[in-house]
C-alpha positions in Angstrom: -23.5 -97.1 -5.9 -19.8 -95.9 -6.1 -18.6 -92.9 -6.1 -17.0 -91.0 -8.7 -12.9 -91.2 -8.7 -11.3 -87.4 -8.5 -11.0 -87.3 -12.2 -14.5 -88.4 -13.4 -16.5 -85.6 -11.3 -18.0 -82.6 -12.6 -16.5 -79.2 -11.8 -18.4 -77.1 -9.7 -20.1 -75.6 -12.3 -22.1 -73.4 -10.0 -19.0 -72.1 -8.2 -17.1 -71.5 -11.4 -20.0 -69.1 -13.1 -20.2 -67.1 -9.4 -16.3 -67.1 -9.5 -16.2 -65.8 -12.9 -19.3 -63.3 -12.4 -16.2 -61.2 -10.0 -15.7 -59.5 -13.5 -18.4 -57.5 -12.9 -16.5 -55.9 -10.2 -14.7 -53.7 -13.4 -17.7 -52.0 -14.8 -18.6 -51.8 -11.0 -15.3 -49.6 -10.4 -15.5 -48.0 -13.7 -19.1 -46.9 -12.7 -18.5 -45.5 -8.9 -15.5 -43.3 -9.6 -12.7 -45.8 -8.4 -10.8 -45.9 -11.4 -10.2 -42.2 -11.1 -9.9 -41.7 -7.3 -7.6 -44.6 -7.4 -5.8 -44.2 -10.9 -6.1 -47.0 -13.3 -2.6 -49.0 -12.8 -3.8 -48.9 -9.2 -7.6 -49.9 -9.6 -6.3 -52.7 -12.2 -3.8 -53.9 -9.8 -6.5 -54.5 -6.9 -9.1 -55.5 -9.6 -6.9 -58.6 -10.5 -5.5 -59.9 -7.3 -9.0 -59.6 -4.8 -10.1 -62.1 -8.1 -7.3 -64.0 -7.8 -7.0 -64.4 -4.1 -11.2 -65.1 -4.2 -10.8 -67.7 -7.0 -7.7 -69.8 -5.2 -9.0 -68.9 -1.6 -12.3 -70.2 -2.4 -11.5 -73.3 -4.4 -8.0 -74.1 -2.6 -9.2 -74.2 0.9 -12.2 -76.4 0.2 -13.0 -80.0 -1.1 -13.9 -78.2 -4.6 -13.8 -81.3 -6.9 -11.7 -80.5 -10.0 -10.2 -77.3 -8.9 -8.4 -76.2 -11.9 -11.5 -77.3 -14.2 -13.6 -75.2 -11.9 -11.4 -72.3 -12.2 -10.8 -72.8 -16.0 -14.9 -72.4 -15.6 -14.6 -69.7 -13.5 -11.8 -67.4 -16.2 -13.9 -68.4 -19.0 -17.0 -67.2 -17.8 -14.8 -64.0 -16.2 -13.9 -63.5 -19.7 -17.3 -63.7 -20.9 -18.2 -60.9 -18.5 -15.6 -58.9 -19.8 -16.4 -58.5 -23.4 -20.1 -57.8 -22.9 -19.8 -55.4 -20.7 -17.1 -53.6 -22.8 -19.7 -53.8 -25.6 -22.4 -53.0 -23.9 -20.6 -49.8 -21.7 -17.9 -49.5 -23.9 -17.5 -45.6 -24.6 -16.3 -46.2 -28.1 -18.6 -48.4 -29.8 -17.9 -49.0 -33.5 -14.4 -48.0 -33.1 -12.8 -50.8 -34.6 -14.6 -53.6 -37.2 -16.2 -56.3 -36.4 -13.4 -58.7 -37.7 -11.1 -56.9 -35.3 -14.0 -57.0 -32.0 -14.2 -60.8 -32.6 -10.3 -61.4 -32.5 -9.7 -59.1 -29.3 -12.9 -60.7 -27.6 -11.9 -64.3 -28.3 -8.2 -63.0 -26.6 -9.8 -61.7 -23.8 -11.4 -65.0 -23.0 -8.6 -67.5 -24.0 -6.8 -65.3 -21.7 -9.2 -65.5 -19.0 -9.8 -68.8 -19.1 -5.7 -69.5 -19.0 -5.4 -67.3 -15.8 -8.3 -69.6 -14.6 -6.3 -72.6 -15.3 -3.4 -71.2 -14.0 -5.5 -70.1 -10.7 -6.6 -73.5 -10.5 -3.0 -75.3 -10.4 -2.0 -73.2 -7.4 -5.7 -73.7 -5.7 -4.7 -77.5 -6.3 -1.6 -77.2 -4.8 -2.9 -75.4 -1.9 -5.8 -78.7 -1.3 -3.0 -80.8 -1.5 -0.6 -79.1 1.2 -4.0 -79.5 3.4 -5.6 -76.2 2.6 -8.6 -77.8 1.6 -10.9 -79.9 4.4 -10.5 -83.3 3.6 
């Protein structure tokens, strides 16, 4: 049996869904107060680079196969987590129509799933300088 070649495997689908569930960490701070203890420029701030760091620490300094594919996984999902929990917690439900819900929800996961990819290119570069145990 051969093994696969670097480009053939499977992201690590398992790691990319637990990577992306970190975006329950918002309703998380929403819920306990942080966001007004901490202000939200401040809460948002931390919110998105403890995800970042966890997505390209956890990726880049392992033998992850396809580490931007995993983290392209990983935003998606993230993204995911994002709209549902603003429509399920949201505190203005039925604010805007549904044409307009579907556009800004299909934004927030493109855009998710691009800081994924873009996660994943510096977790790649970080296996490649020797970050990840090869």
């Amino acid at each position: 049996m051969t093994a696969k070649s670097p480009s053939r495997q499977a992201p690590n689908w398992p790691l990319g869904i637990g990577l992306g569930a970190l975006g329950l960490l918002w309703p998380l701070a929403a819920l306990t107060g942080v966001f007004q203890t901490l202000g939200t420029p401040v809460t948002v701030a931390l919110l998105a680079c403890a995800t970042a760091v966890a997505w390209i620490g956890c990726v880049g300094f392992s033998r992850t196969p396809r580490p931007v594919l995993t983290l392209a996984v990983a935003g998606t999902v993230h993204g995911v987590v994002l709209v549902a929990q603003s429509l399920t917690l949201g505190s203005h439900p039925g604010a805007v129509d549904g044409g307009t819900a579907a556009v800004v929800a299909l934004f927030e996961i493109a855009r998710s799933a691009l800081l994924g990819t873009l996660a994943g290119l510096a977790a790649l570069g970080l296996q490649l300088a020797g970050g990840g145990r090869r």
